[in-house]
C-alpha positions, 0 to 999 in steps of 0.5 A: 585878810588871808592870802587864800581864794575865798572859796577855799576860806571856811566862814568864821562867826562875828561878834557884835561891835566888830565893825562891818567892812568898808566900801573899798575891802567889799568892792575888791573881795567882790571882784574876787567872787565874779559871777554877777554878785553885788551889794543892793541898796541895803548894803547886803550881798544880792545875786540871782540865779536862773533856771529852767523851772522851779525844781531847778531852782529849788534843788539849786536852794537845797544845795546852798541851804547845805553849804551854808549849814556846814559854813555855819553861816545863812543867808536869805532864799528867795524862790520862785518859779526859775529863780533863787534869790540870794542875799547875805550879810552879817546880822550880828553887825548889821553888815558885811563881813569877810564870811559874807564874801566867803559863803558867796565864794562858795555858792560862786564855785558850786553854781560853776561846778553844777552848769 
């Protein structure tokens, strides 16, 4: 792992057969997101983000839908009136990785910068 804040990391793509993170590394790069990010019952990254009304929340979608473009890496929206739903995890690995934690950085940073 590198000594640099994950916000300012860039995602790098996993291969398949790289074994996800373990609970301790996912707990401390947790800490370093805050925000209210956490791992679900699936073991995926989970937060949720609340709005005024469903605009909100859909140009709040659009815009991690174009951090996650440029990270080459996507996790899943969930949207409804006032709330976007984030969930993220390794596919290739059917688990979390550090690029998991990086793009969570991401959205972290862009939901402080947009209040």
């Amino acid at each position: 792992m590198s000594d640099m804040p994950l916000g300012k990391r860039n995602c790098v793509p996993c291969e398949a057969g790289v074994p996800p993170l373990k609970k301790e590394t996912c707990e401390k790069l947790l800490e370093e997101i805050g925000g209210h990010w956490k791992i679900n019952q699936e073991g995926r990254l989970f937060c949720s983000y609340k709005f005024g009304d469903f605009i909100k929340a859909m140009n709040f979608a659009n815009k991690v839908g174009l951090i996650a473009e440029d990270q080459g890496h996507h996790p899943y929206l969930g949207i409804t009136w006032g709330v976007c739903d984030i969930t993220i995890w390794t596919h290739a690995i059917d688990g979390l990785s550090e690029s998991d934690f990086i793009l969570a950085a991401h959205v972290e940073t862009f939901s402080r910068s947009s209040n």
